[in-house]
PATORMI-269354 format. One line per field, with one value per residue (C-alpha): residue in one letter; chain; z, x, y. Coordinates in pm, 1 decimal. Each point is the difference from the previous one (the first is absolute). Layout:
N
type: a|...
mol: A|...
zz: Z|...
xx: X|...
yy: Y|...
//
This chain:
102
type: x|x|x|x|x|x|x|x|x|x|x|x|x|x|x|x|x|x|x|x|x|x|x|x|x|x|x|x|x|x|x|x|x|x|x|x|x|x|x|x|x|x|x|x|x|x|x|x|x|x|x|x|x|x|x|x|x|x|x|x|x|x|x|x|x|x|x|x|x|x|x|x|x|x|x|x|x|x|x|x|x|x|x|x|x|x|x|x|x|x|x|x|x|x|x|x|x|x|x|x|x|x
mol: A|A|A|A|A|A|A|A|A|A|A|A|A|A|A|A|A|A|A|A|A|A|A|A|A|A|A|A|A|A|A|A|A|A|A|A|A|A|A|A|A|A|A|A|A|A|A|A|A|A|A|A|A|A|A|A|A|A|A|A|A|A|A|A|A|A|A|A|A|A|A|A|A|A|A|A|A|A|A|A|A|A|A|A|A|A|A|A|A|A|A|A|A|A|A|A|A|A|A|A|A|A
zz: 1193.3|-196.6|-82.1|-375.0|-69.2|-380.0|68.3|-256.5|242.2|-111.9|96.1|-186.1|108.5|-106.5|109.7|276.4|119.7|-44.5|-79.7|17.6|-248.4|-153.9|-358.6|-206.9|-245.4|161.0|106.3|-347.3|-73.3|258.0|-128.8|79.4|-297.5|138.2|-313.0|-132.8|226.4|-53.4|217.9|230.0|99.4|42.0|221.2|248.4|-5.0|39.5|294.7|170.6|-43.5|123.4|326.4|61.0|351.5|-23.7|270.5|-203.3|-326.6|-55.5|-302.3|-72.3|-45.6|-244.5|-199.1|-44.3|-163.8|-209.5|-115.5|-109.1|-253.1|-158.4|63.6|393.0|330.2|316.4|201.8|172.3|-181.7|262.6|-38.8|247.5|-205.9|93.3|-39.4|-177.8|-203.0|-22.5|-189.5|118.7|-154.7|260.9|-109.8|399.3|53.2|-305.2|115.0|305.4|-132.5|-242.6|301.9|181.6|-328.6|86.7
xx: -1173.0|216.7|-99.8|-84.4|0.0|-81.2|-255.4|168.3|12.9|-99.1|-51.1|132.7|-179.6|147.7|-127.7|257.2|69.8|-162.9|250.0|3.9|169.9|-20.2|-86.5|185.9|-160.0|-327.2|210.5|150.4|-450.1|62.0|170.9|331.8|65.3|248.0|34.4|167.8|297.3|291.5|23.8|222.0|-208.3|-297.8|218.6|41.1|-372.8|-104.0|254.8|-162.6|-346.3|30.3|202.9|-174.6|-90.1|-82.9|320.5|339.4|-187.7|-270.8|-206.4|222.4|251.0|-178.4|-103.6|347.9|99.1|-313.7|61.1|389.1|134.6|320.3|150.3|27.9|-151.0|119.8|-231.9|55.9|-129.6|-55.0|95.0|0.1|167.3|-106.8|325.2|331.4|196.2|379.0|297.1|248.3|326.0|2.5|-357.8|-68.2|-254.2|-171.9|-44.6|-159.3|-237.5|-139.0|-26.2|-207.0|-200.4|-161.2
yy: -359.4|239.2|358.7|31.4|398.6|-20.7|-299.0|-252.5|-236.6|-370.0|-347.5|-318.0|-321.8|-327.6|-345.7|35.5|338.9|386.3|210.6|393.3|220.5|336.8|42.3|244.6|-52.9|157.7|275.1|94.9|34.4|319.5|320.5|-138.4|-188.5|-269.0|-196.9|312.4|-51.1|-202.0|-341.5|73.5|325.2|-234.0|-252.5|336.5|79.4|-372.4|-57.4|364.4|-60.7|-394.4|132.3|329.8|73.1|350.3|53.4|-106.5|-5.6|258.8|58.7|323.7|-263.3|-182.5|293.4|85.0|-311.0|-11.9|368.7|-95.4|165.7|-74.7|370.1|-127.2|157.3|99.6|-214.4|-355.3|-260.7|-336.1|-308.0|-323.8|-307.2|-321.1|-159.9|94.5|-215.6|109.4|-110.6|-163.2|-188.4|-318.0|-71.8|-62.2|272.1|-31.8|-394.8|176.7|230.1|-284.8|-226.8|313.8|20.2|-348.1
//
């Protein structure tokens, strides 16, 4: 089960499938004020907390994202993408990524 270190951890049942996921929403409730950020800050923090392991990610890492400020830091700020998407001119890798998309 993954580690939740702000406990905003949820479950999504549908008729076929529970799903987990962590709510930013409840997290923005906690002195962080998330919906305060821009989007792409609250991509970051999303794609921390949902892969932290307390190894690669820690919650010093996550703090740092949630405590951005547009003046820039000297600390790392983690980030794991799922998959990338890249341009290309022959159009053959981007027919591969949408076939890995499937």
């Amino acid at each position: 089960m993954p580690k939740d270190p702000f406990k905003i951890k949820r479950l999504l049942t549908t008729k076929n499938a529970t799903y987990i996921f962590y709510s930013l929403t409840e997290l923005g409730k906690d002195v962080h004020g998330i919906t305060k950020l821009p989007f792409s800050i609250r991509i970051l923090s999303e794609n921390a907390i949902r892969n932290f392991d307390d190894f690669a990610i820690t919650k010093e890492n996550i703090e740092t994202i949630l405590q951005w400020k547009p003046a820039g830091s000297n600390k790392a700020i983690r980030f794991k993408p799922a998959h990338v998407l890249l341009q290309d001119f022959t159009g053959v890798p981007a027919v591969v990524d949408i076939a890995l998309l499937r």
